[in-house]
C-alpha positions as CSV (number, residue, x, y, z in Angstrom):
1,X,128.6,100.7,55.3
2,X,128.5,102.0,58.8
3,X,130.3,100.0,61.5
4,X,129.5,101.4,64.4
5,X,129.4,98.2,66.8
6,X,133.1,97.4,67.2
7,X,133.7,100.9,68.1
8,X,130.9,100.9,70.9
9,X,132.3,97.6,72.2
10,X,135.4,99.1,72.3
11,X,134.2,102.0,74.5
12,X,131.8,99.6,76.5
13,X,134.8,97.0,77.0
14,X,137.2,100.2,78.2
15,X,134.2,101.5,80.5
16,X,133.5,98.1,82.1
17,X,137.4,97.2,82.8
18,X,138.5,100.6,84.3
19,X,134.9,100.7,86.7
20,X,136.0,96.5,87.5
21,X,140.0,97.6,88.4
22,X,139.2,100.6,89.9
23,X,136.7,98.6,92.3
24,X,139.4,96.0,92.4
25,X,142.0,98.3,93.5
26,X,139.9,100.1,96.5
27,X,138.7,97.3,97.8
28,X,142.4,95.6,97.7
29,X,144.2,98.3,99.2
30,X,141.4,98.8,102.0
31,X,141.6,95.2,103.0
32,X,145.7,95.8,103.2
33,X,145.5,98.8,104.9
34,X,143.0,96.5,107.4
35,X,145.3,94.0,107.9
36,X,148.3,96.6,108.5
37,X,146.0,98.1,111.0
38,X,145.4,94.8,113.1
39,X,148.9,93.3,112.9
40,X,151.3,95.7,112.5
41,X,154.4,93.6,112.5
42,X,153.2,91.8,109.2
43,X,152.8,95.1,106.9
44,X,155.9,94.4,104.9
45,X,154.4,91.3,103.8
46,X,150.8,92.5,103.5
47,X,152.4,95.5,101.4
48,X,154.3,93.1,99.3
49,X,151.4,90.6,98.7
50,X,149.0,93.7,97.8
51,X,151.4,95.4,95.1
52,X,151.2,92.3,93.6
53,X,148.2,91.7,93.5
54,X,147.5,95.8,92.1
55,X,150.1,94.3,89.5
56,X,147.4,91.1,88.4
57,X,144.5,93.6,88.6
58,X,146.4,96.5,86.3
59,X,147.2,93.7,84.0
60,X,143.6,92.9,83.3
61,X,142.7,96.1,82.7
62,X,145.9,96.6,80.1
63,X,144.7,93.4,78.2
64,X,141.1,95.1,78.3
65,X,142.9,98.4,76.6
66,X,144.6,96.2,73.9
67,X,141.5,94.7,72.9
68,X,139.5,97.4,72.7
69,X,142.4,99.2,70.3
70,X,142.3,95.6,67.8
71,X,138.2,96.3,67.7
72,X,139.1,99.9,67.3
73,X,141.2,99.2,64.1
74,X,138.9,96.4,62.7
75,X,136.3,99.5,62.8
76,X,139.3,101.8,60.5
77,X,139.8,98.3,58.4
């Protein structure tokens, strides 16, 4: 038999959640660097608050990866 769908999900579900973090990520670290540039005295805090919110974002995209390798191996299964 040919089982070619959980493989193209994987690649689809990869493709969708690196375009979603990487769009995630820009627009994150422009609205810090924003709000660095208009109060200047709060950056330590706006840094802090944005690393973790890169942290949140890169997770999503980590449990993405680790689906896509289960439907990867159901597809060698």
């Amino acid at each position: 038999m040919n089982f070619t769908g959980p493989g193209i999900g994987a690649g689809i579900a990869m493709g969708f959640a690196a375009l979603g973090t990487g769009l995630g990520i820009g627009i994150l670290a422009g609205k810090a660097l924003e709000g660095i540039a208009r109060q200047p005295e709060a950056s330590s805090m706006i840094r802090t608050t944005m690393i973790m919110a890169i942290v949140f974002v890169e997770a999503i995209a980590l449990y993405s990866f680790v689906i896509s390798i289960l439907l990867w191996l159901k597809l060698q299964a």
